[in-house]
Backbone as CSV, one residue per row, in Angstrom:
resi,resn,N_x,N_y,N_z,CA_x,CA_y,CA_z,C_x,C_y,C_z
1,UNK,-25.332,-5.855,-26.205,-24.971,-6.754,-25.138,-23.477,-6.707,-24.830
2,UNK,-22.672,-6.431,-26.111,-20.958,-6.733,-26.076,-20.547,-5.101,-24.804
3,UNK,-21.602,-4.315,-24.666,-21.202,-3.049,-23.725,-20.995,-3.419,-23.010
4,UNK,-21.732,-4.247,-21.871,-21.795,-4.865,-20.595,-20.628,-5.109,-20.183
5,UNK,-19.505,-5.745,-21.307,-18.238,-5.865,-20.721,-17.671,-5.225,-20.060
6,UNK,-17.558,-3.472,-20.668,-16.889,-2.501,-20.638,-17.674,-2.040,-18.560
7,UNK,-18.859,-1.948,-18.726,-19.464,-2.135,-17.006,-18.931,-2.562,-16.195
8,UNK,-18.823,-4.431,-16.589,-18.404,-6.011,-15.792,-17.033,-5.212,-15.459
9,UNK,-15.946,-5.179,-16.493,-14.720,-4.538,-16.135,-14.321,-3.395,-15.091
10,UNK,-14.850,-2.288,-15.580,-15.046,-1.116,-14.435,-15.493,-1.638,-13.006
11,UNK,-16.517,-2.075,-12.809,-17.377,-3.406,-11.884,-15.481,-3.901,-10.876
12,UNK,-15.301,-4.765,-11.959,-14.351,-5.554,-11.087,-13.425,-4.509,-10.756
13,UNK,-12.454,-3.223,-11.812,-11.493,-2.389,-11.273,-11.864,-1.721,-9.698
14,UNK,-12.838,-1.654,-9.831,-13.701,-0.162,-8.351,-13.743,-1.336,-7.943
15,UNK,-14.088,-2.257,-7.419,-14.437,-3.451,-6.082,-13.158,-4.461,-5.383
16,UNK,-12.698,-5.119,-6.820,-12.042,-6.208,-6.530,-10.476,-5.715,-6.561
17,UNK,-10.033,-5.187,-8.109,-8.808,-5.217,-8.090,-8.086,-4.658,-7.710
18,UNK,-7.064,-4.929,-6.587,-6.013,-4.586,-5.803,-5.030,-3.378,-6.588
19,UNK,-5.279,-1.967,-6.318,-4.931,-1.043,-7.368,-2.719,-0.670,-7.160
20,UNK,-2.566,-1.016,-5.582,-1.305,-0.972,-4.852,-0.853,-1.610,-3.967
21,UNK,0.270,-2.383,-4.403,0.363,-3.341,-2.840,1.701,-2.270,-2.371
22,UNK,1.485,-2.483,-0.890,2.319,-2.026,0.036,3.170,-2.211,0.890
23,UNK,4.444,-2.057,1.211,5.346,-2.343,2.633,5.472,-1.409,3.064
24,UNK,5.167,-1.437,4.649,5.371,-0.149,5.499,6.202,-0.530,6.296
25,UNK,7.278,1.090,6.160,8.477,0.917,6.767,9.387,0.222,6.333
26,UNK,10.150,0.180,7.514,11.170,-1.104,7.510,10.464,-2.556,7.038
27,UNK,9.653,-3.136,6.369,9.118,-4.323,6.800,8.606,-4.523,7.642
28,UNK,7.902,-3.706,8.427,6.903,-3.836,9.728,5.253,-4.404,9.252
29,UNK,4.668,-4.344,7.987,3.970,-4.788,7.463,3.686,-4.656,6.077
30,UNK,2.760,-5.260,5.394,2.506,-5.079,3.708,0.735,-5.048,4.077
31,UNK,0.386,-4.622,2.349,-0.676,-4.559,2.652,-0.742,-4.320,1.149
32,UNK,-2.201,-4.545,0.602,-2.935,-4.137,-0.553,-3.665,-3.139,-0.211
33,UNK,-4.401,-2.213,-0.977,-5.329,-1.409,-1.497,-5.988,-1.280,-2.777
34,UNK,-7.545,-1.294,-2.806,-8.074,-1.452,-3.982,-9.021,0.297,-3.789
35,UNK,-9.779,0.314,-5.278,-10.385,1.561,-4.942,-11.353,1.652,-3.513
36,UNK,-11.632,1.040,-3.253,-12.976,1.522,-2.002,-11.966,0.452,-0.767
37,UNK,-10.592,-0.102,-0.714,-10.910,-0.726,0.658,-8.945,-0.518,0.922
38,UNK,-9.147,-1.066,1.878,-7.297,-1.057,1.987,-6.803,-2.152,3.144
39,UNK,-6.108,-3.526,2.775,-6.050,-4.846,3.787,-4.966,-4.269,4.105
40,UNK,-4.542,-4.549,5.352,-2.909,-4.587,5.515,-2.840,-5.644,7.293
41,UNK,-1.181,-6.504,6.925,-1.034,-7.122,8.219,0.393,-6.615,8.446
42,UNK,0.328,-6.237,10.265,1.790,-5.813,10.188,1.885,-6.431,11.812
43,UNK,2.770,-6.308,12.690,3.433,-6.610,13.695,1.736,-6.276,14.689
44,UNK,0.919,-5.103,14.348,-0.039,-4.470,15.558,-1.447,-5.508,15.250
45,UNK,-1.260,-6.067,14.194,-2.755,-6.823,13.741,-3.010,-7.111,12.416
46,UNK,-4.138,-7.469,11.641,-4.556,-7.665,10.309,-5.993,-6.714,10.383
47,UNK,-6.087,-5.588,9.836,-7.230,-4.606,9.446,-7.503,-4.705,8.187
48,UNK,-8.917,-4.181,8.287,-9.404,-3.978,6.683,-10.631,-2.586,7.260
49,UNK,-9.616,-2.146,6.498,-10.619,-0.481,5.999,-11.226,0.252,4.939
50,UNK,-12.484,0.563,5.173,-13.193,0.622,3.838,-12.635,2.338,3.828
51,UNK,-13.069,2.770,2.747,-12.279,3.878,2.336,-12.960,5.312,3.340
52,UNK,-14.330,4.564,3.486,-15.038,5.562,4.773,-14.337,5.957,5.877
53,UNK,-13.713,4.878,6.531,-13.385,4.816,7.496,-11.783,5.280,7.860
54,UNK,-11.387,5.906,6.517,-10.073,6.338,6.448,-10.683,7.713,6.268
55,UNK,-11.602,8.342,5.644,-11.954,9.524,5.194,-12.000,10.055,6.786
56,UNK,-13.041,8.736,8.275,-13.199,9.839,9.545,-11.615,9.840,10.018
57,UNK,-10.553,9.325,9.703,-9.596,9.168,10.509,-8.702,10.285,10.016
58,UNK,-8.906,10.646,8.742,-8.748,11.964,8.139,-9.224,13.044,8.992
59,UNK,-10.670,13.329,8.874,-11.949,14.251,9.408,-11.642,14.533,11.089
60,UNK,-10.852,13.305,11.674,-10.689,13.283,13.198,-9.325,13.693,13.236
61,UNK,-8.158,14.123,12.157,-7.066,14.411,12.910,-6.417,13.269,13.142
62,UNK,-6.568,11.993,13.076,-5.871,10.618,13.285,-4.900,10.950,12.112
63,UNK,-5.151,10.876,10.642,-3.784,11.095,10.063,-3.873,12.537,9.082
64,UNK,-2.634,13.123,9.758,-2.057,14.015,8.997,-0.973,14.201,8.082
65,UNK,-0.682,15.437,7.789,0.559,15.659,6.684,0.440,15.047,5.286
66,UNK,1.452,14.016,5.028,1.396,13.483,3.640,0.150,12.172,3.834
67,UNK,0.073,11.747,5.011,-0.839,10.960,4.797,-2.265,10.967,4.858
68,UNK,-2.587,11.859,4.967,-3.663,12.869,4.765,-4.161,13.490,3.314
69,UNK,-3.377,14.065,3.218,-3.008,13.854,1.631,-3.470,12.899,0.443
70,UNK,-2.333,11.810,0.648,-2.174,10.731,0.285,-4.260,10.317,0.171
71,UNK,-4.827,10.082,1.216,-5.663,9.663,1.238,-6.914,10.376,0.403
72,UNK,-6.828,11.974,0.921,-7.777,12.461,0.208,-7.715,12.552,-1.746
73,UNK,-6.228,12.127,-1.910,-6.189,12.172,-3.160,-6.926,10.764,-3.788
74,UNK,-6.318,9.621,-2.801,-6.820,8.294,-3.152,-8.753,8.428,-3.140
75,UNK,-9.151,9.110,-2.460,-10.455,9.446,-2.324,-10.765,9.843,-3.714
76,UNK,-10.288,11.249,-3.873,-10.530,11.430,-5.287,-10.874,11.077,-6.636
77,UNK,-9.524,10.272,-6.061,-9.547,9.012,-7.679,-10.562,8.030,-7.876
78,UNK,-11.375,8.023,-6.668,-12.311,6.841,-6.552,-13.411,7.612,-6.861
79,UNK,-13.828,8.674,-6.212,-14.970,9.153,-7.000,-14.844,9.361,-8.275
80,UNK,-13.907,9.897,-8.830,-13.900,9.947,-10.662,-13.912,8.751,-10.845
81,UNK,-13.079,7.130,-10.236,-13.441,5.880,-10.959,-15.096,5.507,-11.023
82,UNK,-15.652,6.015,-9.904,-16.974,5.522,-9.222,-17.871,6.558,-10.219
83,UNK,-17.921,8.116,-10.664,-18.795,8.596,-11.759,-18.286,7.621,-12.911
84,UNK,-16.716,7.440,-14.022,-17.093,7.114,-14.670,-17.906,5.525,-15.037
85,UNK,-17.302,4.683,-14.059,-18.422,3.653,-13.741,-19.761,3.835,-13.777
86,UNK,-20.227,4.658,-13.295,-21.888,4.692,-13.665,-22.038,5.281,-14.890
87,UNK,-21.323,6.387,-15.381,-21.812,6.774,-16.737,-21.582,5.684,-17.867
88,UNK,-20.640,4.458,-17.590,-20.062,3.531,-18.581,-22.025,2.481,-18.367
89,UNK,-22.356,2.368,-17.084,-23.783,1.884,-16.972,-24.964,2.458,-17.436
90,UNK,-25.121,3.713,-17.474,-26.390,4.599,-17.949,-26.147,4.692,-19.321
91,UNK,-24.716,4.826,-20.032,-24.462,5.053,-21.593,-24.678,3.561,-22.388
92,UNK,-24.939,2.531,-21.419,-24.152,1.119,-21.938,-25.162,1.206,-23.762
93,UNK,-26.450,1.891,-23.799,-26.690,1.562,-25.187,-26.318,2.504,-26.286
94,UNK,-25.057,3.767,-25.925,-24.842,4.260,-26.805,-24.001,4.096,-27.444
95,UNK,-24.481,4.319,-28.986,-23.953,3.954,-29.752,-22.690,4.683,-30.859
96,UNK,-22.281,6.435,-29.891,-21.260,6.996,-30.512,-20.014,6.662,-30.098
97,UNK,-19.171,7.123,-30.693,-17.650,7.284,-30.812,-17.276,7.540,-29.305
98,UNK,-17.728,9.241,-28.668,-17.555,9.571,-27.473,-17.911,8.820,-26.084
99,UNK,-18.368,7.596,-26.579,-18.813,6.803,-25.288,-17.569,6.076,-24.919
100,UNK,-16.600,5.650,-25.476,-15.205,4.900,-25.241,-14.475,6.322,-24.869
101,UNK,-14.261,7.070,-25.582,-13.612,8.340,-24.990,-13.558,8.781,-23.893
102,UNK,-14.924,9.145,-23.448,-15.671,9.814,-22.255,-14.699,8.074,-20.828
103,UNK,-15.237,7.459,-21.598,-14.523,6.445,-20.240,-12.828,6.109,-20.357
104,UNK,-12.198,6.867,-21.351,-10.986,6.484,-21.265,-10.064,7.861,-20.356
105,UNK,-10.968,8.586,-20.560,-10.468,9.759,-20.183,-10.789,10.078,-18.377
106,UNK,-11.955,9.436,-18.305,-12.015,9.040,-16.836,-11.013,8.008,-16.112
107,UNK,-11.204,7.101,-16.899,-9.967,6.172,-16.346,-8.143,6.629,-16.531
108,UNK,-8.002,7.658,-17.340,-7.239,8.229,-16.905,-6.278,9.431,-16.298
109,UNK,-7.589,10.283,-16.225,-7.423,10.897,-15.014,-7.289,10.076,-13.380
110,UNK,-8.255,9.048,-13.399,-8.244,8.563,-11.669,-6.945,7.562,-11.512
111,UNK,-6.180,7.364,-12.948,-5.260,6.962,-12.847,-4.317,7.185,-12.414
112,UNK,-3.805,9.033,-12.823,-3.254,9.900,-12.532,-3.595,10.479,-11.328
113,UNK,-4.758,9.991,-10.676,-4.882,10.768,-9.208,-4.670,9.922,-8.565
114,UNK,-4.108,8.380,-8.905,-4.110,7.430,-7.490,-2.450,7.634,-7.959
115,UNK,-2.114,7.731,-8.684,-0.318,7.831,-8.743,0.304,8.841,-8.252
116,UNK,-1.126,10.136,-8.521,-0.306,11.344,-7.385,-0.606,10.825,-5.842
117,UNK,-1.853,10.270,-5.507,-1.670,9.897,-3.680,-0.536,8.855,-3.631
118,UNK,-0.032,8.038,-4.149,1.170,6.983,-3.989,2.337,7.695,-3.939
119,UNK,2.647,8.862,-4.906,3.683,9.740,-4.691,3.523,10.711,-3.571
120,UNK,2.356,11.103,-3.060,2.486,12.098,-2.208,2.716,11.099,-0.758
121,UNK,2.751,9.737,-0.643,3.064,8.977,0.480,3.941,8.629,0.424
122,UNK,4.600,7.737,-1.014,5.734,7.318,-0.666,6.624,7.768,-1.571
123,UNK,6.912,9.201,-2.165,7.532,10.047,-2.689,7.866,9.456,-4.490
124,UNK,8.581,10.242,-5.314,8.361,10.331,-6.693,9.013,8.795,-7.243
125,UNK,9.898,8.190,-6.603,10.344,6.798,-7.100,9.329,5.687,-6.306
126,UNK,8.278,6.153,-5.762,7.408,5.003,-4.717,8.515,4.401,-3.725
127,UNK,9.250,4.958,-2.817,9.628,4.483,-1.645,10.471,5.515,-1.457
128,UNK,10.273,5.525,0.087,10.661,6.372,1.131,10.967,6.030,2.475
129,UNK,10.853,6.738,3.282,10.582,6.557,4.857,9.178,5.844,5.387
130,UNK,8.257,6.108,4.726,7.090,5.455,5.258,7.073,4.080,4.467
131,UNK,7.687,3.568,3.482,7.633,1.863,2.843,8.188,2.208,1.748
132,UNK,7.283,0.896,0.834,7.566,1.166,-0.837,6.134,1.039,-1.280
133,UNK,5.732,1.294,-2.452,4.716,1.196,-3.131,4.657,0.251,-4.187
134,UNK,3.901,-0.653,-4.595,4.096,-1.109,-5.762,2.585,-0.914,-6.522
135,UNK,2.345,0.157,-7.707,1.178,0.201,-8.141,0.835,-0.671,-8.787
136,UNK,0.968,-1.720,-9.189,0.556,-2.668,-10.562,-0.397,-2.803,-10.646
137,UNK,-1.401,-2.604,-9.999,-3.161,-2.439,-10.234,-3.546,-1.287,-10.757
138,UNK,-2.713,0.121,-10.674,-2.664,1.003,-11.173,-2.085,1.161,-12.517
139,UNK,-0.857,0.494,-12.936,-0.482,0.231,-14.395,-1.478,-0.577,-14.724
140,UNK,-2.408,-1.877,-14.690,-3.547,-2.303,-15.091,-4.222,-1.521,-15.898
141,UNK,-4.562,-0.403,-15.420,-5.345,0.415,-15.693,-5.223,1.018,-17.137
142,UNK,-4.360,1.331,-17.462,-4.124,1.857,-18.934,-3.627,0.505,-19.181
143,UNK,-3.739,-0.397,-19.411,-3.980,-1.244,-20.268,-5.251,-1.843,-20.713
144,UNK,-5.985,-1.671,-19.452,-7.557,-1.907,-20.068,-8.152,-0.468,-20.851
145,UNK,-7.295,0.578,-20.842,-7.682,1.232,-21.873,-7.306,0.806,-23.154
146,UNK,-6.043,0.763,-23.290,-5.814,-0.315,-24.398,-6.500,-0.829,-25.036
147,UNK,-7.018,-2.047,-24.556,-7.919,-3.358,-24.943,-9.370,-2.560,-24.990
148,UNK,-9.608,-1.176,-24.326,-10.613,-0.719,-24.274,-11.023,0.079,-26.084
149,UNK,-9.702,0.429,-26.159,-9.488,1.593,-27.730,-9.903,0.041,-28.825
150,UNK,-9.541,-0.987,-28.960,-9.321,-2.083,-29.819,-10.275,-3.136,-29.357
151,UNK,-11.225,-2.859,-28.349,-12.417,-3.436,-28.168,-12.939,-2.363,-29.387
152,UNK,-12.800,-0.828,-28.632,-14.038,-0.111,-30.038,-14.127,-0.110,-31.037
153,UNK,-12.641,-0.745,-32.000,-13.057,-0.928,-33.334,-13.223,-1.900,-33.482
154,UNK,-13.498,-3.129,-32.787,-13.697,-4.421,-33.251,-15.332,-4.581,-32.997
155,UNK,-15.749,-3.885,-31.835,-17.333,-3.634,-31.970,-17.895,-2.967,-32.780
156,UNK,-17.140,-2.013,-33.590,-17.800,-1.185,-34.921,-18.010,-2.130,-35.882
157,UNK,-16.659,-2.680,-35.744,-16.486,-3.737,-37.307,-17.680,-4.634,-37.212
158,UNK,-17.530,-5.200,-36.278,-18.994,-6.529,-35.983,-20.190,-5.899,-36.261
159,UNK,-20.703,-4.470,-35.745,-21.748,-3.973,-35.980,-22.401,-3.589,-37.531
160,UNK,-20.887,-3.113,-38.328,-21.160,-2.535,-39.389,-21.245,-4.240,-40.400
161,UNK,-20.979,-5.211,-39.897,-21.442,-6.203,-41.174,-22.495,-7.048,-40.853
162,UNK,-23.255,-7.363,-41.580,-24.704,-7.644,-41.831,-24.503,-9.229,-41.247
């Protein structure tokens, strides 16, 4: 039952939690982004785009260069968050070593692929010409590996006494 956590968690990272907040430009607007969506309010309106709908604006030539880029990498990272999420659901009753592994190593690779789309937008210190970046939903992330490594021996320990 104590697996489910490790799901619930992944669950909330891919849906809810806000992986980068953003200022574009000069202060012309801010905005969050989580894995599947991206809010932002600036001077032209308040949008919310699901990650689909950035992939046709990609597919159509609407954005190019680094932000093009930027996106298909953020894409990336979401499908590796989004496989290891389901494998953390189909594995939830196993009971080896490699089952915390297998998901730490997913979570940080897509870690490393949403920090390369943040750098490929708003260059190697997170700000540039197009805003600033602030990942802190992305540092999140290796910390629930963390708590993820020291969840697994505290679920061994519980398991192994009678």
């Amino acid at each position: 039952m104590r697996r489910y956590i490790v799901f619930f968690v992944l669950c909330l990272i891919f849906f809810i939690l806000p992986l980068q907040v953003f200022i574009m430009g000069d202060f012309t607007g801010i905005g969050v982004q989580g894995a599947v969506y991206r809010y932002q309010t600036s001077g032209y309106g308040t949008y919310f785009f699901p990650i689909t709908r950035e992939i046709v604006f990609v597919l159509n030539g609407t954005l190019l260069g680094r932000t093009a880029l930027s996106v298909l990498l953020w894409v990336a990272g979401t499908v590796l968050l989004a496989c290891t999420t389901i494998f953390a659901f189909l594995h939830v009753h196993d009971t080896t070593e490699n089952y915390y592994r297998q998901i730490s190593y997913g979570l940080i690779a897509s870690c490393g692929i949403y920090l390369g789309s943040c750098i490929a937008q708003y260059g190697f210190f997170f700000q540039g010409m197009s805003g600033i970046s602030l990942p802190v939903g992305i540092i999140a992330i290796p910390c629930w590996i963390v708590v993820l490594y020291y969840y697994r021996h505290t679920s061994d320990k519980i398991r192994e006494t009678p």
